[in-house]
N, C-alpha and C positions, 0 to 999 in steps of 0.2 A: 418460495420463490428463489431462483437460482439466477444470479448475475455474475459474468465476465464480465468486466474490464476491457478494454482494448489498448492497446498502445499507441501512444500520440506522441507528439512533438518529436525532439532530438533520438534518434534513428541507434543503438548499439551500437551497429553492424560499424558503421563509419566509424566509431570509438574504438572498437575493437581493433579494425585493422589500422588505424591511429597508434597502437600500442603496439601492434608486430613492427611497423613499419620503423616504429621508435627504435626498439629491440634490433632489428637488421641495423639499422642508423651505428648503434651502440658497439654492436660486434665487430662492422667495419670499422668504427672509430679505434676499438682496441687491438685489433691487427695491425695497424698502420702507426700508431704512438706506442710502444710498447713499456713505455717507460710510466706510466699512468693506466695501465690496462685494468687493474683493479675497482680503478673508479667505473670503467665503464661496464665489467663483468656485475655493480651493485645495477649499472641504469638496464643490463639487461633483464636481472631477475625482477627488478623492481617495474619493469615494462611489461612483460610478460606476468606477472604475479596481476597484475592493472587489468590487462587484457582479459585472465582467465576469472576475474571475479567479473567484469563486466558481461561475458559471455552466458557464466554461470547467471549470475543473478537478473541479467536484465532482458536474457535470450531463451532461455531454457527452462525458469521457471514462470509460473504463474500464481492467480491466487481466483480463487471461487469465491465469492458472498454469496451467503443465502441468509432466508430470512423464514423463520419457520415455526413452525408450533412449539409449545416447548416439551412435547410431547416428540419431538424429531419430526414431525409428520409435516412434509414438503404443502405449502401452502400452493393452490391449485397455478401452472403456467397458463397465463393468457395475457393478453393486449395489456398493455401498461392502467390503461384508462379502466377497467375490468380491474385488473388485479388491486389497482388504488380504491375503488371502490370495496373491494372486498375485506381488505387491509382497514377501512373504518369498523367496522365490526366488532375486533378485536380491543382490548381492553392493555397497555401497555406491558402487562404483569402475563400475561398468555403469548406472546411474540419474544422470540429472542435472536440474537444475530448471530453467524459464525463465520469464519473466513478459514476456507482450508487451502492449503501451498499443493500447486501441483510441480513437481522437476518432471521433466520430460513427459513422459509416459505414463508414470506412477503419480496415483494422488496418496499426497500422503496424511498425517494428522491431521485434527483441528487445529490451528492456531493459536483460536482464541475463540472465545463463547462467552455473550453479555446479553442479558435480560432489556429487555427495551424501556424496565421501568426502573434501569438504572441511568438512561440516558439523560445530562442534563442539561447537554449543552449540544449544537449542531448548527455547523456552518461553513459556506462554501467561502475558501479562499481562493482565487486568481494566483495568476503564474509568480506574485511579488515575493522573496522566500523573507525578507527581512517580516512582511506583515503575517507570513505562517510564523515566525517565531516569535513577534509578539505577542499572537494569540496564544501560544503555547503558555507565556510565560503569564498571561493573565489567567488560563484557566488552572493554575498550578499545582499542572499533572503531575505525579509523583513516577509513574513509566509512560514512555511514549514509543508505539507500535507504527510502524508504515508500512503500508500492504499496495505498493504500488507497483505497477509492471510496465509504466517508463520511466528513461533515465532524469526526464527534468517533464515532467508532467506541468500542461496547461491551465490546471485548473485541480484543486484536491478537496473532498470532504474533510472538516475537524472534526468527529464528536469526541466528545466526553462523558465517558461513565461515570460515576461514584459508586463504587464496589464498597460493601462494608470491610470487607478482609485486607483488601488490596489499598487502599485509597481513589486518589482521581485517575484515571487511565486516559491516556489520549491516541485514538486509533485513528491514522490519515488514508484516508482511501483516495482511490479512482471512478467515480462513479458516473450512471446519467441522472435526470433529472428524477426520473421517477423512485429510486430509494430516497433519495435526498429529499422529496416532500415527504415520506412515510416518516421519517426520520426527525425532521422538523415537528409534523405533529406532534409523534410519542414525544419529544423533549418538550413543546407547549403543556401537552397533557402531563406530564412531570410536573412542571414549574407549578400548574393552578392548583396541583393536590398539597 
């Protein structure tokens, strides 16, 4: 099963041109004071440096979920309500998750790839960031991944793996509801074994 993300709340584009506008701001400022024009030669590169990660990272790329056999074998697309049904079936230890980065045009690696029967924790946090980084600091993830495609997202998935190699891992997605109950399950079904 293959899921995009969409992008919600606060808009790049605005940010972006927020940062040229800065930059123009900065350049006239140093023509005009010349006597301080260094400082404002840093707010140009430091405007623009702003601008072109925000463009890169929150315009041009993307990120894929899927959720799939651990065989690689694309679990069948159909209606959410179908595919959750189909998704019981499965046994946590045979599903595993992966998220690949698209930039532009090109998709590229996997990102990241984690067995469903290492999930042990999953939960949806609200736009609050003080209550995401509490949960962070109770599940006490040893790396933490965010695979989000806006700049200040609505609402994000937590899970938490336990990798034997790695330690705790903590991946924050974008998600709808229907990974987020798949999700839920596998981590219940985790917890009773």
């Amino acid at each position: 099963m293959k899921y995009v993300p969409k992008r919600e709340g606060l808009n790049p584009d605005v940010l972006v041109i927020l940062c040229l506008l800065g930059a123009v701001l900065a350049l006239a400022s140093a023509l005009i004071t010349r006597s301080f024009a260094w400082i404002f030669h840093l707010l140009i590169v430091g405007f623009l440096t702003a601008g072109l990660y925000l463009l890169v990272r929150f315009r041009m790329t993307s990120y894929e979920y899927y959720l799939t056999l651990r065989d690689r074998e694309l679990l069948p697309e159909a209606s959410p309500e179908l595919a959750a049904r189909a998704l019981r079936n499965y046994e946590p230890r045979e599903l595993e998750f992966s998220v690949e980065k698209v930039a532009g045009r090109k998709k590229t690696v996997t990102d990241c790839r984690f067995y469903l029967n290492e999930l042990v924790c999953c939960e949806r946090i609200d736009k609050d960031r003080n209550t995401l980084k509490d949960r962070l600091k109770e599940a006490a993830a040893d790396r933490v991944y965010t695979y989000t495609v806006s700049v200040n997202p609505l609402s994000v998935l937590l899970l938490v793996f336990s990798d034997p190699g790695y330690g705790r891992i903590a991946v924050i997605l974008e998600t709808d509801e229907l990974p987020e109950g798949v999700f839920r399950r596998m981590a219940e079904k985790n917890a009773a074994v």
